[in-house]
FIKOL-691283 format. One record per residue (C-alpha): x, y negated, z negated; chain; residue number from 1. Coordinates in steps of 0.1 Angstrom, whole numbers. Layout:
REM FIKOL-691283
<milo><u>X</u><v>Y</v><w>Z</w><chain>A</chain><n>NUM</n></milo>
...
//
This chain:
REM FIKOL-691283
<milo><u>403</u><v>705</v><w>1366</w><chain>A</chain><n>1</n></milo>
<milo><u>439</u><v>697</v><w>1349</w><chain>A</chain><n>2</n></milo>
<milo><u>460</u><v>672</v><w>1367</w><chain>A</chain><n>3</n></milo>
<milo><u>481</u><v>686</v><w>1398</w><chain>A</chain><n>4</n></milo>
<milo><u>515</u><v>686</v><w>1385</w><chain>A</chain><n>5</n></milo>
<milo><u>550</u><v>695</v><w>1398</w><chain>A</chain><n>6</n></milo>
<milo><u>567</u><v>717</v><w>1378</w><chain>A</chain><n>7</n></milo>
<milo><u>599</u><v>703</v><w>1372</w><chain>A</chain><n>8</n></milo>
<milo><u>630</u><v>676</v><w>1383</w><chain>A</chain><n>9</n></milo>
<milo><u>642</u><v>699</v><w>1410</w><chain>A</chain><n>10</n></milo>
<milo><u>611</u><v>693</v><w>1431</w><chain>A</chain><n>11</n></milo>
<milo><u>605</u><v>658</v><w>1426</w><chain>A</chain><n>12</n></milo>
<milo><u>574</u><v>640</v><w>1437</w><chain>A</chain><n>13</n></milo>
<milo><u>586</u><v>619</v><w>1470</w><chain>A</chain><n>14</n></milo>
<milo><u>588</u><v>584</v><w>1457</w><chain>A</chain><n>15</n></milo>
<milo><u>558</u><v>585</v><w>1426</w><chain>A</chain><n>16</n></milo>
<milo><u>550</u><v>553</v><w>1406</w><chain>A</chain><n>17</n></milo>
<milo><u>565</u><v>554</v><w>1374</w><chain>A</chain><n>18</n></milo>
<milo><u>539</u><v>542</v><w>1342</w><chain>A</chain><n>19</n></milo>
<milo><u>555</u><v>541</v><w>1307</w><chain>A</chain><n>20</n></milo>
<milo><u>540</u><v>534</v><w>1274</w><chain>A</chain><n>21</n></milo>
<milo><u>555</u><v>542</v><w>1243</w><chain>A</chain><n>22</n></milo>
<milo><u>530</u><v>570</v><w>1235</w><chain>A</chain><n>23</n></milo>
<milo><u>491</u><v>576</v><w>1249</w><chain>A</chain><n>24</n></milo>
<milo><u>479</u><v>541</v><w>1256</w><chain>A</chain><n>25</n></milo>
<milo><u>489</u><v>540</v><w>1288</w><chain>A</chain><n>26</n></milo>
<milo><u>472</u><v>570</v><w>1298</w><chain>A</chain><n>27</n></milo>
<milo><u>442</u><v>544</v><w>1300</w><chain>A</chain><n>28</n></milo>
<milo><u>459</u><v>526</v><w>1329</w><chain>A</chain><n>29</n></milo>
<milo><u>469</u><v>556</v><w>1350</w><chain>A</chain><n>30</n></milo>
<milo><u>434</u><v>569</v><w>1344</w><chain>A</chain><n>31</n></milo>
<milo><u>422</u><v>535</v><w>1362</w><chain>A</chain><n>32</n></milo>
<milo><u>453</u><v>537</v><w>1388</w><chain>A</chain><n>33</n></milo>
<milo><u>444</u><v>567</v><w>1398</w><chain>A</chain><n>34</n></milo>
<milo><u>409</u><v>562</v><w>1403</w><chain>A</chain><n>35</n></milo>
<milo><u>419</u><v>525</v><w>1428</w><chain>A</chain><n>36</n></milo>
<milo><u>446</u><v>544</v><w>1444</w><chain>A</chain><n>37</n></milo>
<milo><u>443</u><v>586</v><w>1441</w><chain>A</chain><n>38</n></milo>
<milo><u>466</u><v>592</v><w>1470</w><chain>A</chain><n>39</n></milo>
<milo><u>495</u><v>583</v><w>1453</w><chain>A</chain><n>40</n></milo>
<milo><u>519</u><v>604</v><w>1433</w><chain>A</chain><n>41</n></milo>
<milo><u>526</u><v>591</v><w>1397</w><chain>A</chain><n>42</n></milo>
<milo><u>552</u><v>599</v><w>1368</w><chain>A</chain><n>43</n></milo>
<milo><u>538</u><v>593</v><w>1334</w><chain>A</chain><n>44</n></milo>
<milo><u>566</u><v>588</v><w>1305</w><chain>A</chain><n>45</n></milo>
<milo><u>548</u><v>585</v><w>1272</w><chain>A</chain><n>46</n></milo>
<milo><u>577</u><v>578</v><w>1243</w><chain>A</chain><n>47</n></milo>
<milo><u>556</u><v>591</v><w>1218</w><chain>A</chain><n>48</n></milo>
<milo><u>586</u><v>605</v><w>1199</w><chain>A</chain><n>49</n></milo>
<milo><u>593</u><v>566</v><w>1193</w><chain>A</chain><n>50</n></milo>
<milo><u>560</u><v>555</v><w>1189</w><chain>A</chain><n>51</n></milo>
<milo><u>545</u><v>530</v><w>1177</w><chain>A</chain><n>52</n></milo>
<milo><u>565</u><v>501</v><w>1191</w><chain>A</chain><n>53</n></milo>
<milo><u>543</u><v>476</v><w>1177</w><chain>A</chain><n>54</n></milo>
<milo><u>561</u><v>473</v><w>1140</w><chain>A</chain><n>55</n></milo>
<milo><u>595</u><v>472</v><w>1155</w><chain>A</chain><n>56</n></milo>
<milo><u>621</u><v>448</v><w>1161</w><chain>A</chain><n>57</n></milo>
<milo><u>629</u><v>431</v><w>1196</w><chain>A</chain><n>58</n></milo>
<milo><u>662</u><v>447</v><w>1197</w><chain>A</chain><n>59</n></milo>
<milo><u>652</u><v>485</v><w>1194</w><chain>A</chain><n>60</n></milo>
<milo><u>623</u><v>476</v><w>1219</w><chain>A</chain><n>61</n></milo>
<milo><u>646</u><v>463</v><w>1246</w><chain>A</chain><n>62</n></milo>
<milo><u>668</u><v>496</v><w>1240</w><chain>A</chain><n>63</n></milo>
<milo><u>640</u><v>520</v><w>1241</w><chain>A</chain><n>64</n></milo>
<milo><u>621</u><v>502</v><w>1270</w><chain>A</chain><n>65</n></milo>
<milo><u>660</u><v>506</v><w>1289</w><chain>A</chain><n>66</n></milo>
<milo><u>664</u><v>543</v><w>1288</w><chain>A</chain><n>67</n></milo>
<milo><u>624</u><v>549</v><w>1297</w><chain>A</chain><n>68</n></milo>
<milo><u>625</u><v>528</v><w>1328</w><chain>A</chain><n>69</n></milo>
<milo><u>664</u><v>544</v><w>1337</w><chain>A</chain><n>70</n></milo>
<milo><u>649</u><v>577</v><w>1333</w><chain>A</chain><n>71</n></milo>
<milo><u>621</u><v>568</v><w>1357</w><chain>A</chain><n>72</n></milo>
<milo><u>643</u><v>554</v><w>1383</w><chain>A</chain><n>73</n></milo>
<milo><u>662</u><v>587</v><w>1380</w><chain>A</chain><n>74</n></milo>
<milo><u>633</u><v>608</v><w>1391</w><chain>A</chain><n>75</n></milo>
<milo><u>627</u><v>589</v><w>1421</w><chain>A</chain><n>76</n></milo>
<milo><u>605</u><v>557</v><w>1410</w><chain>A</chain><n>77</n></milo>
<milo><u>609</u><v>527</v><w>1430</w><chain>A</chain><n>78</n></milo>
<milo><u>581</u><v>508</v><w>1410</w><chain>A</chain><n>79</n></milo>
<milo><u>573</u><v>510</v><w>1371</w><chain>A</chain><n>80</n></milo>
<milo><u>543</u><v>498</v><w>1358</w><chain>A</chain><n>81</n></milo>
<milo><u>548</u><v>491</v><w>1322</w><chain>A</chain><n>82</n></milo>
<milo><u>511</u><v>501</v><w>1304</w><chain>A</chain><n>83</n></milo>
<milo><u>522</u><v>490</v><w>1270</w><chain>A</chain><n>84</n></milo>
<milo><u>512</u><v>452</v><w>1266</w><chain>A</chain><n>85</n></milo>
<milo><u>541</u><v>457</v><w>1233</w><chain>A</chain><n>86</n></milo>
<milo><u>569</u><v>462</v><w>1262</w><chain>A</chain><n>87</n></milo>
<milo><u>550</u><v>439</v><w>1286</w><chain>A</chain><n>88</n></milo>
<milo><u>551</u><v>406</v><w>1262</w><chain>A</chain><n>89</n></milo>
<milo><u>588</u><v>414</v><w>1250</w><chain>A</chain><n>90</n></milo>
<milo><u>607</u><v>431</v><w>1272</w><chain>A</chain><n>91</n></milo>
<milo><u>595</u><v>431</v><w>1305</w><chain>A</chain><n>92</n></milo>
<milo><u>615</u><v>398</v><w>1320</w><chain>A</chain><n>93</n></milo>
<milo><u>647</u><v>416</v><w>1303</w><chain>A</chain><n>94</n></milo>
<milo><u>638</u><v>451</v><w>1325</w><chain>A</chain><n>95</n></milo>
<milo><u>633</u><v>428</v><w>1355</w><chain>A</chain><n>96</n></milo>
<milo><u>663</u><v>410</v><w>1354</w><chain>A</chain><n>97</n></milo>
<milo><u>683</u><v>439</v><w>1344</w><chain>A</chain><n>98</n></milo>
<milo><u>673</u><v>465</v><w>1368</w><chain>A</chain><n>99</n></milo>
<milo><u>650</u><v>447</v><w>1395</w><chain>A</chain><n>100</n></milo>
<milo><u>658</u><v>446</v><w>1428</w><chain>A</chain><n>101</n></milo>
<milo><u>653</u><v>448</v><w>1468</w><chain>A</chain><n>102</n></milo>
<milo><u>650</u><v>485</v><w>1458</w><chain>A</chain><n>103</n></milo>
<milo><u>634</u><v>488</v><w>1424</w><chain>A</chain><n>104</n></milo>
<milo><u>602</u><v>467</v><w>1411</w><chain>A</chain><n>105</n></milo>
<milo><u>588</u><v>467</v><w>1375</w><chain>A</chain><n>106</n></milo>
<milo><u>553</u><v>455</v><w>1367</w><chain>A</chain><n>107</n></milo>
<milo><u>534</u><v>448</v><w>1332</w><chain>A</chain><n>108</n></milo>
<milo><u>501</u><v>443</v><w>1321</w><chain>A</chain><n>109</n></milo>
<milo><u>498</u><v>408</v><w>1303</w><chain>A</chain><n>110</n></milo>
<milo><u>493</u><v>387</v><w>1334</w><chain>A</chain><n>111</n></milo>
<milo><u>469</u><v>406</v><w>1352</w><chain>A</chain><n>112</n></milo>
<milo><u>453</u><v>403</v><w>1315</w><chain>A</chain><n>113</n></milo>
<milo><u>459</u><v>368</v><w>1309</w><chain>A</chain><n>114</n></milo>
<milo><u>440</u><v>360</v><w>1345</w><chain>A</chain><n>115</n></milo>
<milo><u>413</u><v>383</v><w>1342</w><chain>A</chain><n>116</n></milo>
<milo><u>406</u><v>362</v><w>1309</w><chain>A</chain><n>117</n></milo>
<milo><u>412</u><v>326</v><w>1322</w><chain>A</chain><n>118</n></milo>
<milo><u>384</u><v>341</v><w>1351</w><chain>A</chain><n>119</n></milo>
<milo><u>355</u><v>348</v><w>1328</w><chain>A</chain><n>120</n></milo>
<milo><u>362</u><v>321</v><w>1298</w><chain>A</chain><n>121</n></milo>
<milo><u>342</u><v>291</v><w>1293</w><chain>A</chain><n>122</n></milo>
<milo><u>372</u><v>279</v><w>1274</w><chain>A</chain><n>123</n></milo>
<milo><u>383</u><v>302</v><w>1244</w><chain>A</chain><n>124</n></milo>
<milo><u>401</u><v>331</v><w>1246</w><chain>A</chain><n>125</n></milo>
<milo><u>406</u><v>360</v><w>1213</w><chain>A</chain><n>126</n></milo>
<milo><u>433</u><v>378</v><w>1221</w><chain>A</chain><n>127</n></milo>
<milo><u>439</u><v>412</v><w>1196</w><chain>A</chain><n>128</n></milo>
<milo><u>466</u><v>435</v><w>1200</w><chain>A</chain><n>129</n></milo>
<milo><u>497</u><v>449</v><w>1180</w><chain>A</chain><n>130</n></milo>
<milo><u>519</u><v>426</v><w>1151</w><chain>A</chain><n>131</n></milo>
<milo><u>550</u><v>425</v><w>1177</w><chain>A</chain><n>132</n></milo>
<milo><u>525</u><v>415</v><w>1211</w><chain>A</chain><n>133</n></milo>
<milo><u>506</u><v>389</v><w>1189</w><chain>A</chain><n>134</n></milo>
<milo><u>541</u><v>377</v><w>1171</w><chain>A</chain><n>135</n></milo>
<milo><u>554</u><v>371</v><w>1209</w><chain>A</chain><n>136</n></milo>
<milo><u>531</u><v>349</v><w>1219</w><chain>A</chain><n>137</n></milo>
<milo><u>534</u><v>356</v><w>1253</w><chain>A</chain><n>138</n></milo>
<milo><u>500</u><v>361</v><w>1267</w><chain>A</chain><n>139</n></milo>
<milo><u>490</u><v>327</v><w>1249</w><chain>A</chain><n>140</n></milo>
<milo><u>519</u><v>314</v><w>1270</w><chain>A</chain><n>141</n></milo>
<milo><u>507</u><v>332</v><w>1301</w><chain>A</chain><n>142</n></milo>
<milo><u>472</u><v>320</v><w>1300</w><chain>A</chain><n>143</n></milo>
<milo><u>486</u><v>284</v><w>1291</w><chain>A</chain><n>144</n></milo>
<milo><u>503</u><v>290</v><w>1327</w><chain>A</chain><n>145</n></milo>
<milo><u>469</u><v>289</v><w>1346</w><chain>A</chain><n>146</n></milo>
<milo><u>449</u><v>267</v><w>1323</w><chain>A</chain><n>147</n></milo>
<milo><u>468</u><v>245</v><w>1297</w><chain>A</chain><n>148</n></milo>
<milo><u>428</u><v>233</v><w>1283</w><chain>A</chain><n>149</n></milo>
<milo><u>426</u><v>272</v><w>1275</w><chain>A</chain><n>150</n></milo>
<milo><u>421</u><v>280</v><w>1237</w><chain>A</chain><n>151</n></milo>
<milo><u>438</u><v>315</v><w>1227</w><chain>A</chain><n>152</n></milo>
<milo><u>431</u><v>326</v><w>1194</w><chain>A</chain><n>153</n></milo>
<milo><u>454</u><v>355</v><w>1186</w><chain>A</chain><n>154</n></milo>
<milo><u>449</u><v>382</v><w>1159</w><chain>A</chain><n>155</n></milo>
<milo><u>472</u><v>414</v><w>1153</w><chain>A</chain><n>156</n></milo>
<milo><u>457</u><v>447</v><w>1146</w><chain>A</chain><n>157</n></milo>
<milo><u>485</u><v>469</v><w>1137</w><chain>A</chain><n>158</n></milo>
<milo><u>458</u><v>500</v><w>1122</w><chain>A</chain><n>159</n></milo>
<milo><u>441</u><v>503</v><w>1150</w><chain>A</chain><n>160</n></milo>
<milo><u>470</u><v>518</v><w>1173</w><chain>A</chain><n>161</n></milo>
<milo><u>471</u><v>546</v><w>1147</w><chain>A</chain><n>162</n></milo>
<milo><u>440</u><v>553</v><w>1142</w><chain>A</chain><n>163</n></milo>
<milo><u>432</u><v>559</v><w>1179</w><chain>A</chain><n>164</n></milo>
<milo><u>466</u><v>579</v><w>1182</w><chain>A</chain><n>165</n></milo>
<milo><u>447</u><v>599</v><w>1148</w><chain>A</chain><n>166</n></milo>
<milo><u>417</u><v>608</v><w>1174</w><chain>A</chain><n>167</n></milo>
<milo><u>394</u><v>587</v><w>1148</w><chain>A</chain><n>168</n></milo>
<milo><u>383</u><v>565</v><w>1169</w><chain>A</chain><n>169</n></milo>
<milo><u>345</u><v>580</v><w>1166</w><chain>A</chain><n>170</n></milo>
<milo><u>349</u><v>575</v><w>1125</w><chain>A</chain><n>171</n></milo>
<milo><u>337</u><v>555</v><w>1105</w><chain>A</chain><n>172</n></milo>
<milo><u>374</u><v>538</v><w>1095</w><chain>A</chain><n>173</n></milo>
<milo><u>376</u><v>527</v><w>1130</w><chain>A</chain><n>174</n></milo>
<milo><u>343</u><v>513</v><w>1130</w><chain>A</chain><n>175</n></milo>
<milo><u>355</u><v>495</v><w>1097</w><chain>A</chain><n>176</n></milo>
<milo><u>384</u><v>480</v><w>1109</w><chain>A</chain><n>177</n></milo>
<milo><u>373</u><v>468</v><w>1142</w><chain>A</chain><n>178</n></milo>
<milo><u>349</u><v>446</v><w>1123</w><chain>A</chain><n>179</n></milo>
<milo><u>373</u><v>437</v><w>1097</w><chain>A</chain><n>180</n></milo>
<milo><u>394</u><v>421</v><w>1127</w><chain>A</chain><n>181</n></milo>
<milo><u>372</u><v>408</v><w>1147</w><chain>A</chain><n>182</n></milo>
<milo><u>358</u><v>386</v><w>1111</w><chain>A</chain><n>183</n></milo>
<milo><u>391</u><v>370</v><w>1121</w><chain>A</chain><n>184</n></milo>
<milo><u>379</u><v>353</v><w>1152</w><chain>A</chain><n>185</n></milo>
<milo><u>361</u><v>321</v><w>1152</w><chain>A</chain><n>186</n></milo>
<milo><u>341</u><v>311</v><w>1188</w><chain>A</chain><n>187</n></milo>
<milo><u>357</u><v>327</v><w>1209</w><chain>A</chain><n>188</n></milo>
<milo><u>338</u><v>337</v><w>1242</w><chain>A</chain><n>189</n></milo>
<milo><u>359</u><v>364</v><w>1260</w><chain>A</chain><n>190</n></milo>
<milo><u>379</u><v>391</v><w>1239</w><chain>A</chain><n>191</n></milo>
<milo><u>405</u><v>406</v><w>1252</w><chain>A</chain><n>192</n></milo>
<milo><u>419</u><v>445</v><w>1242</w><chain>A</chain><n>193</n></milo>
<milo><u>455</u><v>433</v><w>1241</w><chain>A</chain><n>194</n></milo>
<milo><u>466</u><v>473</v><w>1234</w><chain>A</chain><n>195</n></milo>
<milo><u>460</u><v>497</v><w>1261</w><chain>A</chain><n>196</n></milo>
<milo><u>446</u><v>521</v><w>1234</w><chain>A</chain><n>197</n></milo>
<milo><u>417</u><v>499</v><w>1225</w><chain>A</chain><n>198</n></milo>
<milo><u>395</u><v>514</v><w>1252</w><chain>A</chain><n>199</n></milo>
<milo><u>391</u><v>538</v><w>1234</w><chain>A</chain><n>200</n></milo>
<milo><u>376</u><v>515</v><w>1212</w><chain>A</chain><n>201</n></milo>
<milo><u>356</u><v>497</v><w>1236</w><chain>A</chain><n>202</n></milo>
<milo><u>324</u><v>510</v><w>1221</w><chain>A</chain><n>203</n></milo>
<milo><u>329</u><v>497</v><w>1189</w><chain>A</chain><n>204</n></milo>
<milo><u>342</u><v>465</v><w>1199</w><chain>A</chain><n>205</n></milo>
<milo><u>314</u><v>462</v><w>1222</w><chain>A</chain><n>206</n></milo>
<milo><u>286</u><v>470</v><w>1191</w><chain>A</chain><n>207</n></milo>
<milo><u>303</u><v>448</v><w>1170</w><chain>A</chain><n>208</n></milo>
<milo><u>312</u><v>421</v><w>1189</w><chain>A</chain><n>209</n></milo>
<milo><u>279</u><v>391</v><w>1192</w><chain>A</chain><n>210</n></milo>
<milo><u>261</u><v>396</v><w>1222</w><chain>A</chain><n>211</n></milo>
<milo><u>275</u><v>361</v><w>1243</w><chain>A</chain><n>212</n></milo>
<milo><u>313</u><v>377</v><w>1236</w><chain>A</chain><n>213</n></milo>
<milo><u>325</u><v>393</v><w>1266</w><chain>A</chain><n>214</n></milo>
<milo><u>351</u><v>421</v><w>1257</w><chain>A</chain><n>215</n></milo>
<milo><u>379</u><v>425</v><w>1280</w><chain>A</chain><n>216</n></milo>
<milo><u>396</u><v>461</v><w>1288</w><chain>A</chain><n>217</n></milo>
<milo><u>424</u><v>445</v><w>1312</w><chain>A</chain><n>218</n></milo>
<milo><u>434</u><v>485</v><w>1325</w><chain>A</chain><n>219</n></milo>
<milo><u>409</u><v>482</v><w>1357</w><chain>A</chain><n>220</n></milo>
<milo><u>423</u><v>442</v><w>1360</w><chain>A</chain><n>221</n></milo>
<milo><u>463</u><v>459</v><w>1361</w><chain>A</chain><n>222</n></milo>
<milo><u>447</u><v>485</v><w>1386</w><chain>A</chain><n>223</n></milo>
<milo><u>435</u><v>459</v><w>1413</w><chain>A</chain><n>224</n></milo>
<milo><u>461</u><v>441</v><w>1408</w><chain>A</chain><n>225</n></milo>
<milo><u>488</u><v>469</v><w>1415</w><chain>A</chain><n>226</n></milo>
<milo><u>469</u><v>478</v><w>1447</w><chain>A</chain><n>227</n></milo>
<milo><u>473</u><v>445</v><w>1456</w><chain>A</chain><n>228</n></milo>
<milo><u>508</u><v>443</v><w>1456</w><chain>A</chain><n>229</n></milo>
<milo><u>510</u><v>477</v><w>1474</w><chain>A</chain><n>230</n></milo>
<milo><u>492</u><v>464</v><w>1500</w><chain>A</chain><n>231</n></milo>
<milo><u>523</u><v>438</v><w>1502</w><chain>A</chain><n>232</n></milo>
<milo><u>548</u><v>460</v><w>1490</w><chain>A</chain><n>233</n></milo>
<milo><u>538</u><v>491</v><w>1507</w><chain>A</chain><n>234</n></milo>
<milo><u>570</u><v>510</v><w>1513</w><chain>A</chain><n>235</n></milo>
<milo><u>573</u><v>508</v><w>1472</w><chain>A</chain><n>236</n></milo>
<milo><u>547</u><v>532</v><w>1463</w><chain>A</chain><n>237</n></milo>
<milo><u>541</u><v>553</v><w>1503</w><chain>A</chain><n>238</n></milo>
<milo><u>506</u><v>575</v><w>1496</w><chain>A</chain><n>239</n></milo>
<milo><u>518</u><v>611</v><w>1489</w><chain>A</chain><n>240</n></milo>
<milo><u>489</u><v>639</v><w>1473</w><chain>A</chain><n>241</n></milo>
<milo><u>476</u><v>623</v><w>1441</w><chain>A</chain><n>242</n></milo>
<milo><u>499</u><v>647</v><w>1421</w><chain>A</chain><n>243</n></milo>
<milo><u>517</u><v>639</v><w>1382</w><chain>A</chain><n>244</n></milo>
<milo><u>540</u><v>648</v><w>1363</w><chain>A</chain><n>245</n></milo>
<milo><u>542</u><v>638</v><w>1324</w><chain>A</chain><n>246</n></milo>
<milo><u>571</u><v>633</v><w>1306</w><chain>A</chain><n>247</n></milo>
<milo><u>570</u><v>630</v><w>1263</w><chain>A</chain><n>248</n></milo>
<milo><u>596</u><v>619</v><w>1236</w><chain>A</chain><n>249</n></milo>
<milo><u>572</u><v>635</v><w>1210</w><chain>A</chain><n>250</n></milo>
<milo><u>554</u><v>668</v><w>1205</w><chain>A</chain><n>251</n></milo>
<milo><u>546</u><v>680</v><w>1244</w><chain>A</chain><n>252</n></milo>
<milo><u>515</u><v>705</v><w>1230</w><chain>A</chain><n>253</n></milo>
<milo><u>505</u><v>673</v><w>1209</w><chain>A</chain><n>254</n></milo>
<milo><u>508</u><v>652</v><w>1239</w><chain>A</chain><n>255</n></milo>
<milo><u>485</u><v>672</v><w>1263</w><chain>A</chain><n>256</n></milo>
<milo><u>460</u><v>676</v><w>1236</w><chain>A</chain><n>257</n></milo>
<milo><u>457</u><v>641</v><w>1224</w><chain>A</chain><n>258</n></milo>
<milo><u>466</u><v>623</v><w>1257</w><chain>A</chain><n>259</n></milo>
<milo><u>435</u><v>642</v><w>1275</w><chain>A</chain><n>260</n></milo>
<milo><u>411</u><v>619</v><w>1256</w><chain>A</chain><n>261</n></milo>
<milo><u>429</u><v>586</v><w>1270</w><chain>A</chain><n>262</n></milo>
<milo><u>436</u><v>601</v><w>1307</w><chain>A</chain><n>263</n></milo>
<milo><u>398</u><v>619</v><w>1308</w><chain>A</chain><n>264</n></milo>
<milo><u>408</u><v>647</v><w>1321</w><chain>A</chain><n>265</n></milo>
<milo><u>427</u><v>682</v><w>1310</w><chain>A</chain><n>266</n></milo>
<milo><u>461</u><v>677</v><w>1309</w><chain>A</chain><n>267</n></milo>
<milo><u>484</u><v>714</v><w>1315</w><chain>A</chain><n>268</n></milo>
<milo><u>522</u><v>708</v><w>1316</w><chain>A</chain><n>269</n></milo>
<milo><u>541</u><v>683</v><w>1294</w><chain>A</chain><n>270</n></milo>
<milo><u>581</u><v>682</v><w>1298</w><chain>A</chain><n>271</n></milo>
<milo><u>599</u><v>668</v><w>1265</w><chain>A</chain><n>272</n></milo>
<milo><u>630</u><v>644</v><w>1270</w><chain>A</chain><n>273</n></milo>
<milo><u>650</u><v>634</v><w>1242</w><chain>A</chain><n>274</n></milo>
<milo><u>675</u><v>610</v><w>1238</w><chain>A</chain><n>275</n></milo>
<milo><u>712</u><v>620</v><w>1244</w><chain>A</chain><n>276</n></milo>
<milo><u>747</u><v>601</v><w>1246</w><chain>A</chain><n>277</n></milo>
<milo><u>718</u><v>568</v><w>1250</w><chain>A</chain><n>278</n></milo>
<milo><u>699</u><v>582</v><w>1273</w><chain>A</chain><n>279</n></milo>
<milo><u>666</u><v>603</v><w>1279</w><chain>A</chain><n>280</n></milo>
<milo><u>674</u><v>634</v><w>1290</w><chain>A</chain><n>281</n></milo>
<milo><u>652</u><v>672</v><w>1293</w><chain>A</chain><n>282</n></milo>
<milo><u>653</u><v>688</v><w>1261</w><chain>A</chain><n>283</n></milo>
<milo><u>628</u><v>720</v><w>1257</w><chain>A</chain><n>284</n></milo>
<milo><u>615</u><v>718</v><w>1225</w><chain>A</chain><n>285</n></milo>
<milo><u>628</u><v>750</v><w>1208</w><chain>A</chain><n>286</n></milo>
<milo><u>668</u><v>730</v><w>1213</w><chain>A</chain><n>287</n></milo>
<milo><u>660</u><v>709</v><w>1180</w><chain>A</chain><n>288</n></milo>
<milo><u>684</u><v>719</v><w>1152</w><chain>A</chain><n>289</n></milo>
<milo><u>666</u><v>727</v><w>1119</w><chain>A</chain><n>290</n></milo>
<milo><u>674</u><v>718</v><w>1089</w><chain>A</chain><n>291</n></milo>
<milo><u>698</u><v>697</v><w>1076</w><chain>A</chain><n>292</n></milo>
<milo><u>724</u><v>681</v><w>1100</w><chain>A</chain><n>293</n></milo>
<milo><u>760</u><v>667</v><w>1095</w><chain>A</chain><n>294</n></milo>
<milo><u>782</u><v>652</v><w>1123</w><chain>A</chain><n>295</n></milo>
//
């Protein structure tokens, strides 16, 4: 059955967790948020219109990352759980600092990553995920937190993003490139998917990877983790009816057909934002001028 979903700003979800990604990945940690904790009500915002996020600079990534949380906070969030490990290695202390509060909490995915992979490792950690989460360094310096004799060998992947985001994950080109990256490691016991499209790539990292390996999909990690905190933090995230809402910078008919495959279910009702005056605000699709444009 598709999603439950509220139609529309002007009958908001009573206090839903906000998740953002910058396009479908994150679909793969709402799938496993919703499965820990299906009570709660839940906002997605996929900026697919902006995606990917892994090729750009730090500066762009902080200004896009700013108007996707705003825009959650103005439909009611209290918490955002940022699913994109890009945002969560670069810009996550800036969101904290700039818009945390008594009120308003934001969470990421690289710690709960980094300690589900100091848990199982027998001492060397692979690490693969976009060119700007690898170029951070930030989940080296995370894992180096809990075990300084830790080894993290990190390699970025920037084709394999798009070629999920294709649907060609089941191809042979995927197939191909997995194992053209993973030549890149060197005895490493525990791999982590440092993307949070890579599950869908689980099989083929999994087939590829030599059997003492274990392969890493930190989404159901981020999941326990958040139900954690809500058990501290419970006024945050109060249980409401399971229901979403999804929210796209890109292509909304593109969105629900394409984000299905990462969420594993149907999904019905997209509503496109766009970016006005610096901030994310409804747009229906059919608003777009055509053609050339002068101002």
């Amino acid at each position: 059955m598709p999603a439950d979903f509220f139609p529309n700003a002007s009958s908001p979800i009573s206090c839903p967790v906000g998740v953002y990604d910058s396009g479908y990945g994150g679909l793969t940690v709402l799938r496993q948020l919703r499965r820990t904790l299906p009570e709660l009500d839940y906002i997605y915002l996929g900026d697919s219109g902006r995606a990917p996020y892994g090729g750009r600079d730090v500066d762009t990534i902080l200004d896009f990352a700013e108007q996707c949380v705003e825009r959650l906070f103005a439909e009611g969030c209290r918490v955002v759980v940022v699913a994109c490990h890009t945002v969560s290695c670069v810009a996550l202390r800036h969101l904290q600092h700039r818009y945390g509060s008594a009120e308003r909490r934001i969470l990421g995915v690289t710690i709960p990553a980094a300690e589900a992979a100091v848990n199982r490792t027998r001492g060397h950690i692979g690490f693969v995920g976009t060119a700007r989460t690898v170029a951070s360094h930030t989940f080296r310096t995370e894992v180096r937190k809990l075990n300084a004799e830790v080894k993290v060998t990190e390699v970025p992947a920037p084709l394999l993003a798009p070629i999920v985001e294709e649907g060609w994950e089941d191809t042979e080109i995927a197939r191909l490139a997995v194992q053209r990256y993973l030549a890149m490691f060197d005895g490493v016991d525990t791999l982590v998917l440092g993307c949070t499209h890579y599950p869908l790539l689980e099989r083929e990292f999994q087939e590829l990877t030599p059997a003492p390996v274990q392969v890493l999909n930190p989404a159901p990690e981020v999941a326990e983790r958040f139900r954690a905190w809500r058990e501290r933090h419970p006024g945050f995230a109060p249980a409401g009816s399971g229901r979403l809402r999804f929210l796209s910078s890109g292509d909304a008919a593109r969105f629900a057909k394409h984000g299905a495959r990462f969420l594993g279910e149907p999904i019905s009702v997209v509503e496109h934002i766009a970016e006005q005056n610096g901030r994310l605000a409804s747009s229906p699709e059919d608003s777009e001028p055509v053609g050339q444009v002068v101002r």
